[in-house]
PDB file of N, CA, C and O in Angstrom:
ATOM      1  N   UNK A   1       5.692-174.077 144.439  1.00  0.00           N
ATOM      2  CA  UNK A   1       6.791-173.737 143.563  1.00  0.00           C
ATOM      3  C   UNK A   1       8.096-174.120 144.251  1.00  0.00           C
ATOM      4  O   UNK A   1       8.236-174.040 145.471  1.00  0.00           O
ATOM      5  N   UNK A   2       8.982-174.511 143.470  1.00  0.00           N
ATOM      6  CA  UNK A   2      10.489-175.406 143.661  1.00  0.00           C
ATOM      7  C   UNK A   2      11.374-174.422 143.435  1.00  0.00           C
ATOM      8  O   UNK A   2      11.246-173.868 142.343  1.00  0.00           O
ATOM      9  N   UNK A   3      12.409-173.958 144.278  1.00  0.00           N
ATOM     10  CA  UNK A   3      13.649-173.256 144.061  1.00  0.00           C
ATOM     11  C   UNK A   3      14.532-173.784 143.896  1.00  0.00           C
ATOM     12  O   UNK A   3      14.634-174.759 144.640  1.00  0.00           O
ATOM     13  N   UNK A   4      15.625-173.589 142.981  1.00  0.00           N
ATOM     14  CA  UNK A   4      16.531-174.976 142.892  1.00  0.00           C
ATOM     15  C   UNK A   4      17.342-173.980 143.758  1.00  0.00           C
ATOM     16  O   UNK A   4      17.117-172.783 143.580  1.00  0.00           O
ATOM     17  N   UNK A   5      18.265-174.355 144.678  1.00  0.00           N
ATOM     18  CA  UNK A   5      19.539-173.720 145.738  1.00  0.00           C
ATOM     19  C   UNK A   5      20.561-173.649 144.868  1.00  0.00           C
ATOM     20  O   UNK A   5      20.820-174.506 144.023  1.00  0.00           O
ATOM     21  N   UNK A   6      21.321-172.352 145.109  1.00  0.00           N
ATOM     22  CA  UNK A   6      22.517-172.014 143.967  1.00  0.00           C
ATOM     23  C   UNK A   6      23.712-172.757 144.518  1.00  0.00           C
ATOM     24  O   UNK A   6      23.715-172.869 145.744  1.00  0.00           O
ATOM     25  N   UNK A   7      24.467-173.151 144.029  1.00  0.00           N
ATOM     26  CA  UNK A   7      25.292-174.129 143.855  1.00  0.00           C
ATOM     27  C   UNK A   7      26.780-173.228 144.691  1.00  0.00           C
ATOM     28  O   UNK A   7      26.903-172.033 144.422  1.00  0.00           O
ATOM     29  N   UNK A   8      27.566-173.729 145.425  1.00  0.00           N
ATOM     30  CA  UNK A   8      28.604-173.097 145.965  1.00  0.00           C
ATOM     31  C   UNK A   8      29.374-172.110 145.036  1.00  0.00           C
ATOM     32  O   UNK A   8      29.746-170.960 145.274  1.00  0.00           O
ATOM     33  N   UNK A   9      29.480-172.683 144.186  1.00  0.00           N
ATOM     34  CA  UNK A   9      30.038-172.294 142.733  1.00  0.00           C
ATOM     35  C   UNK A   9      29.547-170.909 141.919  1.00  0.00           C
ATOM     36  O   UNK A   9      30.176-169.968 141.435  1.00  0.00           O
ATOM     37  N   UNK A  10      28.291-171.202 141.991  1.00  0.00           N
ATOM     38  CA  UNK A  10      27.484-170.629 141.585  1.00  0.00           C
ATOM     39  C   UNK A  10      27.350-169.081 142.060  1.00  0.00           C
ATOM     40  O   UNK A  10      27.196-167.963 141.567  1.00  0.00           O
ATOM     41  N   UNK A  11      27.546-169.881 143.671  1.00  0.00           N
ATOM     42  CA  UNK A  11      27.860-168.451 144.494  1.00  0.00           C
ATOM     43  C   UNK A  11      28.697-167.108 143.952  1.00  0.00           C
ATOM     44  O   UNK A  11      28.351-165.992 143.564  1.00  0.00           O
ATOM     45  N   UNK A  12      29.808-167.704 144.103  1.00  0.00           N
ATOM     46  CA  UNK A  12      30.938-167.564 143.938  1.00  0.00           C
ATOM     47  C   UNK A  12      30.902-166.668 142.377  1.00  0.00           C
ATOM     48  O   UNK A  12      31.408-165.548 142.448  1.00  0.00           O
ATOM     49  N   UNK A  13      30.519-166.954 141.427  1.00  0.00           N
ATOM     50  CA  UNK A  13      30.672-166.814 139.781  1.00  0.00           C
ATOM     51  C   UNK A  13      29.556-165.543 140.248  1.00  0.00           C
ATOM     52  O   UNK A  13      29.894-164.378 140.037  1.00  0.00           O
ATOM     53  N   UNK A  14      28.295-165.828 140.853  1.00  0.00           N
ATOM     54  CA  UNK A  14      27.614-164.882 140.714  1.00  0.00           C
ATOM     55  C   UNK A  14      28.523-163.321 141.487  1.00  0.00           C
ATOM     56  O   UNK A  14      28.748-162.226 140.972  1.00  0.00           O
ATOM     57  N   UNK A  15      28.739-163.664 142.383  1.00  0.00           N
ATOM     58  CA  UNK A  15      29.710-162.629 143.286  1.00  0.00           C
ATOM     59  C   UNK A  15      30.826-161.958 142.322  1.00  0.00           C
ATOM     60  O   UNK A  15      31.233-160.803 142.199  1.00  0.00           O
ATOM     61  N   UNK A  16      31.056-162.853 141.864  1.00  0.00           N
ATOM     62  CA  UNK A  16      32.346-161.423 140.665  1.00  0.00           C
ATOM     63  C   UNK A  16      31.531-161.396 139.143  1.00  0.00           C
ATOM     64  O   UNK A  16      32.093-161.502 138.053  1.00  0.00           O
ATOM     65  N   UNK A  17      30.122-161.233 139.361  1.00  0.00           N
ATOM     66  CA  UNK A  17      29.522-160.211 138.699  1.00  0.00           C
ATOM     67  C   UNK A  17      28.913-161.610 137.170  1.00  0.00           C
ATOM     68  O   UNK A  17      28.784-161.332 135.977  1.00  0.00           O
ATOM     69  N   UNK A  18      28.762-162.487 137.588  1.00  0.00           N
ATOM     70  CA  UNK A  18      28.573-164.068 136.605  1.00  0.00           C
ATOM     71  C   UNK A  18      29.532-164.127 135.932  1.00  0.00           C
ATOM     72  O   UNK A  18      29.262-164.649 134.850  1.00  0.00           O
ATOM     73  N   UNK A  19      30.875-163.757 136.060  1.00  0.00           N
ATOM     74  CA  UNK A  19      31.830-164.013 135.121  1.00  0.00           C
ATOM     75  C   UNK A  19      32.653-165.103 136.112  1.00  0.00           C
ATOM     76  O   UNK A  19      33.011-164.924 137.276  1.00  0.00           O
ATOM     77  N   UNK A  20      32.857-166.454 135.144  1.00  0.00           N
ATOM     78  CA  UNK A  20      33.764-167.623 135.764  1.00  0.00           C
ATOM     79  C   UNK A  20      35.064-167.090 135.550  1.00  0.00           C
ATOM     80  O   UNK A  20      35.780-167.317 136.525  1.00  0.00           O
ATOM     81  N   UNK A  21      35.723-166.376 134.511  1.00  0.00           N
ATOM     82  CA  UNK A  21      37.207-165.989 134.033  1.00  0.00           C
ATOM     83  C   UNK A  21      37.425-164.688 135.499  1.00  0.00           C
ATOM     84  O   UNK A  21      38.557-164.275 135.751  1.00  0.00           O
ATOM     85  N   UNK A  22      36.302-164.240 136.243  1.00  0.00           N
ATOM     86  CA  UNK A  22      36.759-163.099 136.917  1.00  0.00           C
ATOM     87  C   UNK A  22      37.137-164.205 138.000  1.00  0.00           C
ATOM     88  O   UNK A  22      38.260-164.409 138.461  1.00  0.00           O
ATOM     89  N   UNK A  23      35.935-164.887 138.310  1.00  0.00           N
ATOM     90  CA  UNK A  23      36.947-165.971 139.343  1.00  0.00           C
ATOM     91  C   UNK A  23      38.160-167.014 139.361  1.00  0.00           C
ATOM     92  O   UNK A  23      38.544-167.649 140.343  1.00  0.00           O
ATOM     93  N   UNK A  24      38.569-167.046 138.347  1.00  0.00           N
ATOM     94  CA  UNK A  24      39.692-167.794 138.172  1.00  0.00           C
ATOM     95  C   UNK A  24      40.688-166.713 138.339  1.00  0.00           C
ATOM     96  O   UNK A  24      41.735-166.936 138.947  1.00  0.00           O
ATOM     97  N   UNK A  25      40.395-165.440 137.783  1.00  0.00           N
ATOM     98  CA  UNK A  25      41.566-164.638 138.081  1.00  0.00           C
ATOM     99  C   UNK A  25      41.940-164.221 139.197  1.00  0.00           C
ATOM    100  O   UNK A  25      43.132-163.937 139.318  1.00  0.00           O
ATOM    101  N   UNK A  26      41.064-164.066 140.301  1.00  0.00           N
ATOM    102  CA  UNK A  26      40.672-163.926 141.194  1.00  0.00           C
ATOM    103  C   UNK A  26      41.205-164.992 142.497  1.00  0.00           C
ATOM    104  O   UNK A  26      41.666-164.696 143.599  1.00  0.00           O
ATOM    105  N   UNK A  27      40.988-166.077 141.996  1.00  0.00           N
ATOM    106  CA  UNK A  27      41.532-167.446 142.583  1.00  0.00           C
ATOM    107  C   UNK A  27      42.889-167.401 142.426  1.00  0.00           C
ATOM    108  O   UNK A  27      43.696-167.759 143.284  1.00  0.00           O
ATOM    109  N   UNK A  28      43.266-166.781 140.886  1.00  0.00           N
ATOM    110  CA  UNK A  28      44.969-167.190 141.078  1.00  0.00           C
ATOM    111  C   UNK A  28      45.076-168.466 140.196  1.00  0.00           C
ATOM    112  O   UNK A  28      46.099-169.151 140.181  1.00  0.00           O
ATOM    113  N   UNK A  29      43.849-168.780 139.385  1.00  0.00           N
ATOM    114  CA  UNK A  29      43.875-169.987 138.667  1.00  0.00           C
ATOM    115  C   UNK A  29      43.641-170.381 137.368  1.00  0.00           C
ATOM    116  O   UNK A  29      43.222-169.322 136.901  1.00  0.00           O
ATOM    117  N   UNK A  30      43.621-171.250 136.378  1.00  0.00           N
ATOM    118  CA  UNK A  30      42.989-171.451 135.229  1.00  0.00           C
ATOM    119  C   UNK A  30      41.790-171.152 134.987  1.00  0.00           C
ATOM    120  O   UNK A  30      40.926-171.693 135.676  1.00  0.00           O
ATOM    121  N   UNK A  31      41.390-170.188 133.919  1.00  0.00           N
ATOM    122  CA  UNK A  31      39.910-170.030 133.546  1.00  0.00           C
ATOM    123  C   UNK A  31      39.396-171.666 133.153  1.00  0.00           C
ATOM    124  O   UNK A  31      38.179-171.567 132.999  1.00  0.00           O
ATOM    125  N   UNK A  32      39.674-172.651 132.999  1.00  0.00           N
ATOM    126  CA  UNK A  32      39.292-173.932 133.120  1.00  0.00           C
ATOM    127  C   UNK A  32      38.239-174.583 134.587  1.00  0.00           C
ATOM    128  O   UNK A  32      37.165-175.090 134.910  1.00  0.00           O
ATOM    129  N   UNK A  33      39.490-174.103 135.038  1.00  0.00           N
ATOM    130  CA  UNK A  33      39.345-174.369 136.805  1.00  0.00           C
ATOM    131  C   UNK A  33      37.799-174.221 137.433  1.00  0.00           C
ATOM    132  O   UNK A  33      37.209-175.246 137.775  1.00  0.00           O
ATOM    133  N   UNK A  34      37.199-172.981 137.564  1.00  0.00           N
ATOM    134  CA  UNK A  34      35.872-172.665 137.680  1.00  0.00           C
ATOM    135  C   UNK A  34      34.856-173.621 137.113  1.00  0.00           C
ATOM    136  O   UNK A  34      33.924-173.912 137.862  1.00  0.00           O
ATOM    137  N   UNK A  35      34.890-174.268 135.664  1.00  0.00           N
ATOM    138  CA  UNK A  35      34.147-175.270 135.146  1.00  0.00           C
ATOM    139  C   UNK A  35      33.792-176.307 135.723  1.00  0.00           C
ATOM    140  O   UNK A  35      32.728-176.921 135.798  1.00  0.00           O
ATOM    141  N   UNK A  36      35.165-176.489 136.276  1.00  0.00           N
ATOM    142  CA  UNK A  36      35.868-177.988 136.770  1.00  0.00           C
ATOM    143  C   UNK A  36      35.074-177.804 138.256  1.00  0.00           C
ATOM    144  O   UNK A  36      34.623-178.796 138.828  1.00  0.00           O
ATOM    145  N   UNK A  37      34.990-176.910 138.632  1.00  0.00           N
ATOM    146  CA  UNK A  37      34.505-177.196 140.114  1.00  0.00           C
ATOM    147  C   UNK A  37      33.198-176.898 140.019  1.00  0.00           C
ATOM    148  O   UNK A  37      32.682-176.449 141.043  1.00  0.00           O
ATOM    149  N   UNK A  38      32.425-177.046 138.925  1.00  0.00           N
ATOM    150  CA  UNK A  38      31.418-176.504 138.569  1.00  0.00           C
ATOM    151  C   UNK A  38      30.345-177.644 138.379  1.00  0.00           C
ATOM    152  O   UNK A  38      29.146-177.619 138.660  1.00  0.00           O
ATOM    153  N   UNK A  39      31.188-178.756 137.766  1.00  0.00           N
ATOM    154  CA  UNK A  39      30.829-179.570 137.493  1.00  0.00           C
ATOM    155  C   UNK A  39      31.210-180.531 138.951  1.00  0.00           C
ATOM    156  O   UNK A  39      30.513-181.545 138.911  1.00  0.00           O
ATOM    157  N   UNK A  40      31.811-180.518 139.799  1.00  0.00           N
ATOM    158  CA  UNK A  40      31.901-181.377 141.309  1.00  0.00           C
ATOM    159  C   UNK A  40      31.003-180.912 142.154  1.00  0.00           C
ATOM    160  O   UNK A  40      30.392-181.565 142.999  1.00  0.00           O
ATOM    161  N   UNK A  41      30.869-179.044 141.781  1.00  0.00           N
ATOM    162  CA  UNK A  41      29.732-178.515 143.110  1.00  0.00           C
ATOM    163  C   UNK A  41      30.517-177.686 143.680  1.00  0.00           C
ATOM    164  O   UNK A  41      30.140-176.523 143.825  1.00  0.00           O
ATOM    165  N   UNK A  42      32.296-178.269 144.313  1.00  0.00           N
ATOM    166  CA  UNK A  42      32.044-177.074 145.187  1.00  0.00           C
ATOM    167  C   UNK A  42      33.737-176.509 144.787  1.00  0.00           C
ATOM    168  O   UNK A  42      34.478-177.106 144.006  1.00  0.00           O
ATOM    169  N   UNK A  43      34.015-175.517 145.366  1.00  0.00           N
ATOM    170  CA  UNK A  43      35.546-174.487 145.204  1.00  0.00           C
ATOM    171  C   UNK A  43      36.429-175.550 146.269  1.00  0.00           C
ATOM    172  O   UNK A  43      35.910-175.747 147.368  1.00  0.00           O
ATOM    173  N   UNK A  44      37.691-176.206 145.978  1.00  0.00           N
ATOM    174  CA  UNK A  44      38.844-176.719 146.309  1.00  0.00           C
ATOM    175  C   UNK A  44      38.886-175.776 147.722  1.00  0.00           C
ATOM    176  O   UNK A  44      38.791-174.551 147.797  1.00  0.00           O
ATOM    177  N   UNK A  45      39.090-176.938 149.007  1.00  0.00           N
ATOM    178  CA  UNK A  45      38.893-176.789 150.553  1.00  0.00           C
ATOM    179  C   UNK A  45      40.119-175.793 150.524  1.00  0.00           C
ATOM    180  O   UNK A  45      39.849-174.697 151.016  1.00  0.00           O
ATOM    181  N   UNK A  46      41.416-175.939 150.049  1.00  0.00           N
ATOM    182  CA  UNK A  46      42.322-174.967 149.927  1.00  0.00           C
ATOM    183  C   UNK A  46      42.655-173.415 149.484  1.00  0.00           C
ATOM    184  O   UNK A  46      43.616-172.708 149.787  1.00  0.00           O
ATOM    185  N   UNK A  47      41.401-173.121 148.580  1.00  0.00           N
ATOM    186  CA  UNK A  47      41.481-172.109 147.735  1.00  0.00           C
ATOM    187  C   UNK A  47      40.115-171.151 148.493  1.00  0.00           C
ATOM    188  O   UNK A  47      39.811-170.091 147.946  1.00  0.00           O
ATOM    189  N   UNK A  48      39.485-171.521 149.532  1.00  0.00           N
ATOM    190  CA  UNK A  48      38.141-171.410 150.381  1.00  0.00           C
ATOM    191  C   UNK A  48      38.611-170.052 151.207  1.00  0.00           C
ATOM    192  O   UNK A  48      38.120-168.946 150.977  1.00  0.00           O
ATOM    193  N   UNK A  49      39.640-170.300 152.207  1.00  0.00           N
ATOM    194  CA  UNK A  49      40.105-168.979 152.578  1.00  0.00           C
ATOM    195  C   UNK A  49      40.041-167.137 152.387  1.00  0.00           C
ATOM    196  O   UNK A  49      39.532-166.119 152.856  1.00  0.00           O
ATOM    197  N   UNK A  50      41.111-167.730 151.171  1.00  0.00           N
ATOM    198  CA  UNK A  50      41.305-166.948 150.429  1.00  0.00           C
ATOM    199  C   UNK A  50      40.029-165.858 149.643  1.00  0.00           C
ATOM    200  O   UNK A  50      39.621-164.727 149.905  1.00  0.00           O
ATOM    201  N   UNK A  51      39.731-166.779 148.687  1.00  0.00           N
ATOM    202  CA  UNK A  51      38.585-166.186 148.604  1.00  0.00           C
ATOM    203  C   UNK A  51      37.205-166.066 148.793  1.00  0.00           C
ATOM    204  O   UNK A  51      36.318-165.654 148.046  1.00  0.00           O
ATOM    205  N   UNK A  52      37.191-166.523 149.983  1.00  0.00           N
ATOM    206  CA  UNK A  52      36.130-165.990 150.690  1.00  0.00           C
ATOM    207  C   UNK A  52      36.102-164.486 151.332  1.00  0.00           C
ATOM    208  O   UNK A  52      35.101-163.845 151.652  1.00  0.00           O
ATOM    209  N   UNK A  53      37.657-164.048 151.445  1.00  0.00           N
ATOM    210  CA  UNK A  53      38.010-163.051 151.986  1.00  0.00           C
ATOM    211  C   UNK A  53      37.900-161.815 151.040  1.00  0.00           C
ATOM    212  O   UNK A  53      37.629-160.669 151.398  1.00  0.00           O
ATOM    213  N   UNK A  54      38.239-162.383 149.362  1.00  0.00           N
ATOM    214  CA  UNK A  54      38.072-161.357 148.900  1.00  0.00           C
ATOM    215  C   UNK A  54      37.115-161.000 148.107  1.00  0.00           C
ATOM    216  O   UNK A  54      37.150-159.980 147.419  1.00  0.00           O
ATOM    217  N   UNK A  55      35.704-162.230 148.155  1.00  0.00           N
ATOM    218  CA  UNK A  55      34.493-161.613 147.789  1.00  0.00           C
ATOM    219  C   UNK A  55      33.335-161.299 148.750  1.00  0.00           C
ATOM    220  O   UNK A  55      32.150-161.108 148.477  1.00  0.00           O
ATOM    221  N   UNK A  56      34.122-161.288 150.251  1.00  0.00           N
ATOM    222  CA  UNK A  56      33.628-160.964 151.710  1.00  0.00           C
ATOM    223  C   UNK A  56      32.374-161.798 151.749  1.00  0.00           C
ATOM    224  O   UNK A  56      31.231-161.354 151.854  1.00  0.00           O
ATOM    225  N   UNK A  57      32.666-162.835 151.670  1.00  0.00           N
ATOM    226  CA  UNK A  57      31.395-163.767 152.024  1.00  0.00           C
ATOM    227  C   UNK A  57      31.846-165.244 152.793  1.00  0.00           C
ATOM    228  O   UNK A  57      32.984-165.715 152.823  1.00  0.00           O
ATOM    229  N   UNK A  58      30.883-165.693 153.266  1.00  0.00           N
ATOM    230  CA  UNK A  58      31.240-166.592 154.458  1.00  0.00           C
ATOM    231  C   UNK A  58      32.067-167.991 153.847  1.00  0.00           C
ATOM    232  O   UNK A  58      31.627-168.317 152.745  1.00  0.00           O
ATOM    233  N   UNK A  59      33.133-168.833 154.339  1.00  0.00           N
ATOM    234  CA  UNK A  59      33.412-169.649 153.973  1.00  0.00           C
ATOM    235  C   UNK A  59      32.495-171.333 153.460  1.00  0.00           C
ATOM    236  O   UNK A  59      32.670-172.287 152.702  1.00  0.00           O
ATOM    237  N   UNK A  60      31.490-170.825 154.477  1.00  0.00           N
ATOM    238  CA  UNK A  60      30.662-172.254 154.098  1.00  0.00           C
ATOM    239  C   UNK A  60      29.810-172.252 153.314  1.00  0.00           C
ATOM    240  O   UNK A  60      29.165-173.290 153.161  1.00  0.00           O
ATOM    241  N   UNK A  61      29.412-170.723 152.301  1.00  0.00           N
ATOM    242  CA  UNK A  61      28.880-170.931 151.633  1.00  0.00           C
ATOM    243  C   UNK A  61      29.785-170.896 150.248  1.00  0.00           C
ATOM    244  O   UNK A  61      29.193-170.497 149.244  1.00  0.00           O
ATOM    245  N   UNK A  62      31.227-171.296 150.109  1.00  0.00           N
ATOM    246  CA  UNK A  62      31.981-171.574 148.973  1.00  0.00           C
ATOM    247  C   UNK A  62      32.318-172.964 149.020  1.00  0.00           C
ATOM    248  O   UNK A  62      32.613-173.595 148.005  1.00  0.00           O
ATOM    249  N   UNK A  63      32.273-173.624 150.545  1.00  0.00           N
ATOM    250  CA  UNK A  63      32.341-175.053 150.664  1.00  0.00           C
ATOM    251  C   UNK A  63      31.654-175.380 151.879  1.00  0.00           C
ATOM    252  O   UNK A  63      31.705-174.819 152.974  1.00  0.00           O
ATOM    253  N   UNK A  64      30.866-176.596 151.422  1.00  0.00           N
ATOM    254  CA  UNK A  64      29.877-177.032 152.654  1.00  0.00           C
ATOM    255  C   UNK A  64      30.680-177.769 153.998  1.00  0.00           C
ATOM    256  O   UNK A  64      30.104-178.003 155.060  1.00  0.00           O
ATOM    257  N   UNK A  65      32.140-178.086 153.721  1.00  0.00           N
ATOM    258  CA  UNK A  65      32.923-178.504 154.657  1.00  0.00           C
ATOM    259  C   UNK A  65      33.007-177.401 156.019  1.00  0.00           C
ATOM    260  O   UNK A  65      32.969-177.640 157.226  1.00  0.00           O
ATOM    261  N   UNK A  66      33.123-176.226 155.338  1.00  0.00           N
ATOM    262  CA  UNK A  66      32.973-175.500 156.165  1.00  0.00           C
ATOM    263  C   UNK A  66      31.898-174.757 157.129  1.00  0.00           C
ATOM    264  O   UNK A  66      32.092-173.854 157.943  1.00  0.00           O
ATOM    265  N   UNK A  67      30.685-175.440 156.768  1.00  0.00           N
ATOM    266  CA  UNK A  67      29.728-174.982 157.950  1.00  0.00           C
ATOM    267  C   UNK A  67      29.593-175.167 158.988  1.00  0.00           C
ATOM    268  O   UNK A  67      28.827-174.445 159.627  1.00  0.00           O
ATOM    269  N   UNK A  68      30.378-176.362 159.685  1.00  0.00           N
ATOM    270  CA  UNK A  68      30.861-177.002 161.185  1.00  0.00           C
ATOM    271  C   UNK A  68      31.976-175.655 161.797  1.00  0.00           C
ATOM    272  O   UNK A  68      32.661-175.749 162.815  1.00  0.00           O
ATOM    273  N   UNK A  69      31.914-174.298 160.762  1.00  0.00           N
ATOM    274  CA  UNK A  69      33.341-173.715 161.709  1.00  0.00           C
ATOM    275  C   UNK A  69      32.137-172.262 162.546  1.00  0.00           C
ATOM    276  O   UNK A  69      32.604-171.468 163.363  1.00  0.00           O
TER     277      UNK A  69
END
């Protein structure tokens, strides 16, 4: 049996409860926005910080750039 791996994004949406509009609000951004990175894979290297801090979860799993830290 095949697990598909949840998507950075995915993470993220699941963490404020599967709502994309809680993470955009959350981000500080367009309820658009979440889609948009939804469809690339991963949360903008800039916006990574932030909320990683405030859904207390590690930065590299909101962007894979960040697993070298």
């Amino acid at each position: 049996m095949s697990f598909k791996q949840e998507s950075c994004v995915d993470h993220a949406i699941r963490l404020c409860g599967g709502n994309a509009s809680a993470l955009a609000r959350l981000a500080g951004c367009s309820p658009q926005a979440p889609a948009y990175w939804k469809r690339t894979g991963v949360i903008p290297a800039n916006r990574v910080p932030d909320l990683a801090k405030k859904l207390k979860t590690s930065r590299a799993k909101l962007n894979p750039i960040f697993a070298r830290d």
